[in-house]
C-alpha positions as CSV (number, residue, x, y, z in Angstrom):
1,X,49.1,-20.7,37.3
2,X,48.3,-16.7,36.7
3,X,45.8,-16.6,34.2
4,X,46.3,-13.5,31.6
5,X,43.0,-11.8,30.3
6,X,42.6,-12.2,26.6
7,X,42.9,-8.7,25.2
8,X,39.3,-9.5,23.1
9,X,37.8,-10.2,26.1
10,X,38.7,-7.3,28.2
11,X,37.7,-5.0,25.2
12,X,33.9,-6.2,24.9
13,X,33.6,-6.0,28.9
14,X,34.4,-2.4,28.5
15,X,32.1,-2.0,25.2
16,X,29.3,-3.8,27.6
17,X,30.1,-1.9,30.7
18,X,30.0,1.6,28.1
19,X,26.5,0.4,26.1
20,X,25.2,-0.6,29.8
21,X,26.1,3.1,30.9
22,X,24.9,5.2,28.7
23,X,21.6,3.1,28.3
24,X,20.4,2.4,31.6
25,X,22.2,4.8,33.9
26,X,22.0,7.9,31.5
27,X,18.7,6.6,29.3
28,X,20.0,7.2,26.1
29,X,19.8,5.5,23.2
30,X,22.5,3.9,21.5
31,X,22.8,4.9,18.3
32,X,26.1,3.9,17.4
33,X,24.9,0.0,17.6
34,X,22.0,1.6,15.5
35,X,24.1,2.6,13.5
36,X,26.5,0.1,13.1
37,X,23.5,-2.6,12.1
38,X,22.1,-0.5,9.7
39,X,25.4,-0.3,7.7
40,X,25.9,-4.2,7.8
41,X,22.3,-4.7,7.1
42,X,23.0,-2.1,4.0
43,X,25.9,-3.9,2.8
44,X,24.4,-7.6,2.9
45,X,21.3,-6.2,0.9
46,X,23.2,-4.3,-1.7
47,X,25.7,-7.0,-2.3
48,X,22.2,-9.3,-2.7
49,X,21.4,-6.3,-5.4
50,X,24.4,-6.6,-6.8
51,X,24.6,-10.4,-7.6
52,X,21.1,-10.3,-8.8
53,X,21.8,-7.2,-11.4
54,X,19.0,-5.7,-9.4
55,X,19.5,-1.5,-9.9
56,X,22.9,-1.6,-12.1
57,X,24.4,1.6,-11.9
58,X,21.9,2.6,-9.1
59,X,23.4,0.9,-5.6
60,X,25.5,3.5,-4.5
61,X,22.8,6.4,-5.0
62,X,20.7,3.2,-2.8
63,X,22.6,3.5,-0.4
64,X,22.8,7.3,-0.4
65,X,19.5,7.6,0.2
66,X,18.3,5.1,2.7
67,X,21.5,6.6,5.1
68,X,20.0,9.9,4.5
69,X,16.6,8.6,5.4
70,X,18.1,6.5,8.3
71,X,20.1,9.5,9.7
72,X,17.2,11.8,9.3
73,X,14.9,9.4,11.6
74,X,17.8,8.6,14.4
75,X,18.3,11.9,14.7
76,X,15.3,12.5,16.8
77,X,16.8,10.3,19.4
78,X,20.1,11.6,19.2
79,X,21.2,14.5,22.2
80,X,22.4,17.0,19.3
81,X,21.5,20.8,19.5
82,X,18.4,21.5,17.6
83,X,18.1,24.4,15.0
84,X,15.5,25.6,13.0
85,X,11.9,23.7,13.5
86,X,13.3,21.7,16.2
87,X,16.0,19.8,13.4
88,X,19.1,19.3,13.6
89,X,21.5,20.0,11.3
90,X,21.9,16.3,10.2
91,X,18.3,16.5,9.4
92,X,18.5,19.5,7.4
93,X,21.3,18.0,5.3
94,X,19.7,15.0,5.0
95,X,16.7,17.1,3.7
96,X,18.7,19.0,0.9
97,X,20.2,15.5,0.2
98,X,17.5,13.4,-0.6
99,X,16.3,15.4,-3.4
100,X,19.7,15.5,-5.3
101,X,20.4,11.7,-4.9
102,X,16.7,11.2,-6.2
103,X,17.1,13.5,-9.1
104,X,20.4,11.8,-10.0
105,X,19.2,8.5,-10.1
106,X,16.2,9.7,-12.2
107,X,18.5,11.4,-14.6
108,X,20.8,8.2,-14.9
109,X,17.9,6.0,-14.9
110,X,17.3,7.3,-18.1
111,X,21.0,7.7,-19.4
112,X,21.3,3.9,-18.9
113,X,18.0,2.8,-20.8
114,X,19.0,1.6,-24.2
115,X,18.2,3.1,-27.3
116,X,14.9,1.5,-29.2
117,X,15.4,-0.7,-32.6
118,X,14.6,3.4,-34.7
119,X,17.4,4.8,-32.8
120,X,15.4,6.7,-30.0
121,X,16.1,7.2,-26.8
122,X,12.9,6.6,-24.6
123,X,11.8,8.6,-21.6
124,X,9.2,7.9,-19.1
């Protein structure tokens, strides 16, 4: 009996023979499976955010931000061409980034907040 490799099979022993590869033979890090567990990491706690009613109206700005965060701090371990103050261009959007998704989230914080019993909208 010929025995058929099973086409899951044959695709992780190339993904293992790739991730063994690039991190032992070139010594490079590999940010893709970085990557990759940060986003289901992100998704398990925002959908725990989500079922508790934790940030309403917030979770996608969330997660805006920490991937900015995360892609700013990976970058420094990533082989991409470096620009201005040794960053790369990742980092620099990141850095314009940040800002706006923090300023947004501020501004709807305070668009969601009800109004008080006189009719007043609170801030701060």
């Amino acid at each position: 009996m010929i025995l058929k490799p099973l086409p899951g099979l044959t695709y992780a022993l190339i993904m293992l023979t790739a991730i063994v590869t690039a991190v032992v033979l070139r010594r490079r890090h590999p940010t893709q499976l970085y990557e990759a567990a940060f986003h289901f990491v992100t998704a398990a706690v925002l959908a725990i955010l989500q079922n508790s009613g934790l940030f309403r109206g917030q979770l996608i700005k969330l997660y805006f931000i920490s991937y900015f965060v995360y892609r700013f701090l990976t970058e420094f371990i990533r082989p991409e061409a470096r620009l201005w103050l040794h960053l790369t261009g990742y980092q620099w959007a990141a850095l314009a980034f940040i800002p706006l998704f923090v300023a947004l989230w501020i501004h709807d914080a305070q668009s969601l907040r009800p109004p008080s019993a006189d009719g007043t909208i609170r801030v701060g």
